[in-house]
N, C-alpha and C positions, 0 to 999 in steps of 0.2 A: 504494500500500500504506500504512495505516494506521500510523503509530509510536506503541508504547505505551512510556512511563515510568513510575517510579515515582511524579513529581512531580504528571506526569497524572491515576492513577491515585487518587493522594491528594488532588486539587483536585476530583475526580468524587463521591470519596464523602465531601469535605466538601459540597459543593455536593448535594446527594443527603443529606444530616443536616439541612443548613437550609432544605429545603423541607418535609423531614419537619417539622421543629418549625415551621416558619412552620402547616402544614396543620392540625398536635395544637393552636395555639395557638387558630386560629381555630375550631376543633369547640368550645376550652373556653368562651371567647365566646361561642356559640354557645348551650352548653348551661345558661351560666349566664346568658342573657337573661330579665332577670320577666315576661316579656312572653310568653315561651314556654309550651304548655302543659304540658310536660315538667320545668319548675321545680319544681315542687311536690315532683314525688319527689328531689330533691336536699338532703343534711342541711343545708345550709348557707343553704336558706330557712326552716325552724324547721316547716315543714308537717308534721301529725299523717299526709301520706302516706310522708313517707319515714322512712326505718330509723331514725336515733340518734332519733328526735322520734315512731315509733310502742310502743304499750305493748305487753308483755308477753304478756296477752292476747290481743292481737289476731293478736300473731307464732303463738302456739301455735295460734290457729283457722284460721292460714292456711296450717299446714304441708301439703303432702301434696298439694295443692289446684294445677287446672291452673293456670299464670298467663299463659297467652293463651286465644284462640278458635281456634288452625289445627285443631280437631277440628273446629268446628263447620264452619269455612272449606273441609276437607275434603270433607265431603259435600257443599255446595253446591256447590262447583268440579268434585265425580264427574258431580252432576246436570246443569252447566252440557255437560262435556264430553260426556254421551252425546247431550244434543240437538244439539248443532254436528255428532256424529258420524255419528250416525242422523237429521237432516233432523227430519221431521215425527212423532217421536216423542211421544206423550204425558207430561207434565208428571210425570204420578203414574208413568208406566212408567219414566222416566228416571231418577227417584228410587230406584225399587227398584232394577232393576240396581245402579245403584250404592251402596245398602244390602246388596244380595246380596253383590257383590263385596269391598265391603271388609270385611264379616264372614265373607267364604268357605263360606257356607252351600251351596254350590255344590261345594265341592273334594272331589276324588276323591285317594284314597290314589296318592301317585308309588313309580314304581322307582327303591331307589336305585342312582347311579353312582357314576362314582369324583369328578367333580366334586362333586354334590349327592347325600351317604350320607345324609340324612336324608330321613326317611322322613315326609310331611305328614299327620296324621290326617284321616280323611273329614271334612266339612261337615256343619252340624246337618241335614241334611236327609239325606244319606245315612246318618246312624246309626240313622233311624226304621228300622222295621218297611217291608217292601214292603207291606205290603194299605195300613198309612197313609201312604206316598209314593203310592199309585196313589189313595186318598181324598184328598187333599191336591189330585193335579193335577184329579180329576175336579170337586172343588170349583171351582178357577179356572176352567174352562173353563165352568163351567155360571153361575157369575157375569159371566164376560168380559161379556157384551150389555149389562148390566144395569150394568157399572163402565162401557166404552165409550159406552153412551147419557148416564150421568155426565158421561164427559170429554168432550163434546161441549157437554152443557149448560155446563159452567165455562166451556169455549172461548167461548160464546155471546154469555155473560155479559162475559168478557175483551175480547171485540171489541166490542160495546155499549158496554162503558165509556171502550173505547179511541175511539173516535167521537164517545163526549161529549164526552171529553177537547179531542180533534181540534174538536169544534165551539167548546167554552169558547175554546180556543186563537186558532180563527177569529177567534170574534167581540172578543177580544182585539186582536189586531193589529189589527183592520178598524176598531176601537176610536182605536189611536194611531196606525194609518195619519192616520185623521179629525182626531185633531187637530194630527197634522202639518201637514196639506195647506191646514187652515184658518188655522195660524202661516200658512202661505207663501204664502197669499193673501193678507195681510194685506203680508206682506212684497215681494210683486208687483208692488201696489199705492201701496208704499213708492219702489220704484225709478223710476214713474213722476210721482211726485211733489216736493217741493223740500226733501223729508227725504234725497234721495238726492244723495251727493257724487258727480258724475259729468263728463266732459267735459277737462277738465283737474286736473294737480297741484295749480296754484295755486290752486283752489276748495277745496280737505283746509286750506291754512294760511289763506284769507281766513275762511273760517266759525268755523275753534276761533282763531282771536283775536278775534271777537263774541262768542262762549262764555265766561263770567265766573269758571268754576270748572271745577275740575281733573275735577269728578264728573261734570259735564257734558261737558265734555270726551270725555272715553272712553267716555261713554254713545252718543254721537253715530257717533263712531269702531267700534264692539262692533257696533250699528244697520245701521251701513253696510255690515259685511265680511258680517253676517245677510243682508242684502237680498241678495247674491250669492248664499250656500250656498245657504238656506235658499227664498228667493224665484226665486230662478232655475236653481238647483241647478246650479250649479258649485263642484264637491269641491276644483277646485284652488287655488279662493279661500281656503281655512279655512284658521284660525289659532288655537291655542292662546291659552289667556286666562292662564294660567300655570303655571310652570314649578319641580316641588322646594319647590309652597309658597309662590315668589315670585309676586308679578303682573306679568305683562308693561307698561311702562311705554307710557306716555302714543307717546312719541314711535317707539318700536317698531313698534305699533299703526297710529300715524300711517305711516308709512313702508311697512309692508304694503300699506295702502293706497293711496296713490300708484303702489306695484308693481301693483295690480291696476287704478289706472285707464289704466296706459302699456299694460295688456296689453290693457286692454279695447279701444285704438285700435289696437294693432297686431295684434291678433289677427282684425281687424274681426269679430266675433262676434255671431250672428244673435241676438238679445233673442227669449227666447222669452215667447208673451201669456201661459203659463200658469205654477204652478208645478210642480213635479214630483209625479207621485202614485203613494207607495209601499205598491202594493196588489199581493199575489201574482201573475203570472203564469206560463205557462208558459216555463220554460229553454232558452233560444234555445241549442241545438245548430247544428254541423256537419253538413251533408246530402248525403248519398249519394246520388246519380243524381236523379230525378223524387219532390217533393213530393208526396203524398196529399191530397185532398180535407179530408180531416178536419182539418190543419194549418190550411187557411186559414179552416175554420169555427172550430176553435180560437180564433184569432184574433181574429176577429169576435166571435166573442162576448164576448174579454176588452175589446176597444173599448167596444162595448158596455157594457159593467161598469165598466168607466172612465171614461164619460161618465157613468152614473148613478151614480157613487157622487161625483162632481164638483160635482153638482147637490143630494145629501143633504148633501153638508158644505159646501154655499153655503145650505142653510137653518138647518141650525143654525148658522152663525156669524150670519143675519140676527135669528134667535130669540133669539142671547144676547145682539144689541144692544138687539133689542125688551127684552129685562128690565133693557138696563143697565148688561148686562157686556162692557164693551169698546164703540169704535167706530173704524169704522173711519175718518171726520171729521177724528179726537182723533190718530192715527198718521201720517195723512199732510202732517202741519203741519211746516215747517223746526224746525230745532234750535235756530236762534238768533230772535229775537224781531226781527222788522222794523221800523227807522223811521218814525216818522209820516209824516215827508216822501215817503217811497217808498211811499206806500198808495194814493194819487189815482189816478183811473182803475182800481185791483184793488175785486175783491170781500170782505167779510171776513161772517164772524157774530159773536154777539150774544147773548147770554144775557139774556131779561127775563121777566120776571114776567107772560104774562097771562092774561085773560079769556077763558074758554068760553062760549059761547053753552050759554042752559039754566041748567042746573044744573051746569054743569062746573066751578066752580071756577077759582082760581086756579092757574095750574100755571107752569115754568118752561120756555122754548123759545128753541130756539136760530134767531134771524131773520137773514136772507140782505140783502145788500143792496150799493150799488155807492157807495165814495168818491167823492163829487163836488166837496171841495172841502177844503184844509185848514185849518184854522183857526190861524190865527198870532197873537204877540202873550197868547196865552193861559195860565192859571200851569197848567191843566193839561192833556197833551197832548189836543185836539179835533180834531173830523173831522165835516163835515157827509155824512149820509149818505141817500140814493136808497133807501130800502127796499122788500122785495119785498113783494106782496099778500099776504094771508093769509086764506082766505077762513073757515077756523075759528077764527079769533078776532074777537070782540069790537073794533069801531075801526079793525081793517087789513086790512077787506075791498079797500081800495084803495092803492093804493103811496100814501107819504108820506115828505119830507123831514123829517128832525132830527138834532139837532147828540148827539156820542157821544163821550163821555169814555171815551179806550184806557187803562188805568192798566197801568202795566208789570208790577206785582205782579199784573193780573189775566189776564195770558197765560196761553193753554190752559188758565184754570181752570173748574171745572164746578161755577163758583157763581154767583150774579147780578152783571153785568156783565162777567162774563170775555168774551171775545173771542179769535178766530182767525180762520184765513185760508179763503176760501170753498172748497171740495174741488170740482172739476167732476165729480161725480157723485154719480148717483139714487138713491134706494132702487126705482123705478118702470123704470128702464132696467133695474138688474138684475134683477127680476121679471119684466121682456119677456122679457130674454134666455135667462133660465132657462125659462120657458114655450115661445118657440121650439124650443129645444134637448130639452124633453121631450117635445114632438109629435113632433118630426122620431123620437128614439126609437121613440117611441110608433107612428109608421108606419114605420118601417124592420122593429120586430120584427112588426106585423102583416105584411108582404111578406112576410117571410122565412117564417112559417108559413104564411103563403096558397100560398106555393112549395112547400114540402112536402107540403102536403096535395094541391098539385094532382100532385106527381112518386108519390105514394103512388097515386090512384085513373088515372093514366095509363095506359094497354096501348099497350107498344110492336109497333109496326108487322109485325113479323113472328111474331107469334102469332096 
């Protein structure tokens, strides 16, 4: 059983006054934030909308005058509710009713009771004349075709544009689906390269103390935890870049990292070749007893749709290297800039200026070629190098040695003499491969229609 005192009782209903004011204090905060759009009417921002700071004038033109919308809000809310009510109601039907209703143009004279002694006058529609209440209905009724072919055409129209809509929308997502899928290829391609910190912890601290600045640093670090989400799409790698306005530091970052290479060994986790492609499909449900036929066509055909839209945003990412923008070469180079001494025997490119056969001009290309010797002794760092043939230039129709000045300011730069590290891969492999992969298409969906056509002109056996 409960004990009440007075002591109680008056510690209740203090404690019960100081949440009340704690509550009143924070509304007045609240209301007096500049930031709010509700300031304005308050006298104590000097605004011409509220009272001590509006004139005279304006008070007197606004007497009398509604000062909200719940009129307006009413009738759309009557119209709202008769469609919910009545289902497949007409738009313009659902309006009037509730036009009718809330001006009673409908109400019939009550008896009074001893509850309800007043007496409600008829509805404008009962105080007509009977011959014009029976012209009135005969009127509607001989319109009705004529309004109902109406509401059919608006419907028409509504659903037309709700499809445009629906297709703008498509091609929308289908839009940033693409250039998702083309980041994460890029980002794929990342993880199997020597941009990716993988293998061990102590690979996260050996590279950022080669790393000279702190910008770099976290650029490397951001790159890396990318290549996860984004390139191999796992969500449980992400990590916030910051926090309240603050940025996540250097070493924060760092240490997520190392959490994701310990998981990546202990979780042995299957690398998947592609990266993830988020393009609609159908809502993988719970299934009751035996699948239908049409599920697994379903299916197929969203493969289908998947493989080809895999193959459209592998050509615009190759299109927008052909112009220039982006490469894929330029992304997959380490973060920190390699020793001369560690170059012999690797491959690297080349930035130079040459010759076109014809009339081609001078242009600037980036040439392939193999460290075969280091150059020591030298005031700047050299490298004798094996370069590859070039059969559209001028002079390197055939491999030739010469000596190649690495200047450290000229890493990964995409001016003459920049230099990086050779990428093992084609523009010519990917072009196979996509070509492969769009025959294979290309005859999967002829079978499939040769199937149909042949199960469509079939007669089965027992007719």
């Amino acid at each position: 059983m409960a004990i009440h005192s007075k002591k109680t009782d008056s510690l209740t209903k203090t404690f019960s006054f100081v949440s009340f004011r704690t509550a009143a204090d924070a509304i007045c905060t609240e209301l007096q934030d500049e930031k709010k759009a509700t300031y304005k009417y308050l006298s104590i921002s000097g605004s011409e909308y509220s009272w001590n700071h509006c004139g005279e004038e304006k008070k007197k033109a606004l007497l009398g005058n509604t000062a909200t919308n719940d009129e307006a809000e009413s009738t759309l809310g009557g119209t709202t509710a008769n469609i919910q009510r009545f289902g497949r109601i007409a738009l313009s039907s659902a309006g009037a009713v509730s036009d009718m209703k809330r001006n009673a143009f409908l109400q019939r004279d009550t008896i009074p009771t001893k509850k309800n002694p007043t007496v409600n006058q008829s509805g404008l529609f009962h105080q007509f004349p009977h011959e014009l209440r029976q012209a009135i209905v005969r009127v509607a009724m001989k319109d009705a075709p004529v309004t109902k072919l109406r509401n059919n055409e608006d419907l028409a129209l509504q659903a037309k544009a709700r499809r445009a809509k629906e297709e703008m929308i498509k091609a929308k997502n289908m839009e940033k689906a693409t250039e998702e899928y083309i980041e994460g290829m890029y980002y794929r391609k990342m993880y199997d390269s020597a941009a990716c910190l993988k293998g061990s912890v102590r690979v996260v601290d050996r590279e950022l103390k080669k790393l000279t600045s702190d910008t770099a640093r976290y650029d490397a670090l951001k790159e890396n935890i990318m290549i996860r989400v984004k390139g191999l799409g796992w969500d449980w790698c992400k990590h916030a870049w910051s926090k309240n306005g603050q940025q996540y530091s250097i070493k924060e970052l760092a240490d997520h990292l190392r959490w994701i290479i310990k998981e990546e060994r202990k979780r042995h986790i299957v690398i998947p070749s592609e990266p993830p492609v988020n393009v609609p499909k159908r809502m993988d449900l719970p299934v009751l007893g035996t699948e239908i036929d049409d599920i697994a066509d379903l299916d197929k055909k969203y493969l289908a749709n998947e493989e080809q839209f895999r193959l459209n945003a592998d050509r615009i990412r190759r299109a927008r290297e052909a112009r220039g923008e982006g490469s894929m070469y330029s992304l997959l180079q380490p973060f920190s800039r390699p020793n001369v001494n560690e170059l012999l025997g690797r491959r690297i490119d080349m930035l130079y200026s040459c010759t076109l056969p014809g009339d081609g001009g001078n242009v600037l290309r980036w040439c392939q070629g193999e460290v075969i010797e280091v150059c020591t002794g030298r005031q700047k760092p050299t490298v004798r190098v094996l370069w590859d043939p070039m059969p559209d230039v001028e002079g390197s129709e055939e491999s030739s040695e010469t000596n190649a000045i690495l200047l450290p300011s000229k890493w990964r730069k995409e001016t003459e003499g920049g230099w990086r590290m050779d990428v093992d891969i084609t523009v010519q492999d990917e072009l196979d491969e996509d070509n492969d992969a769009e025959d294979k298409i290309m005859s999967e969906n002829k079978d499939e229609r040769g199937s149909e056509s042949d199960s469509e002109t079939s007669t089965p056996d027992n007719i």
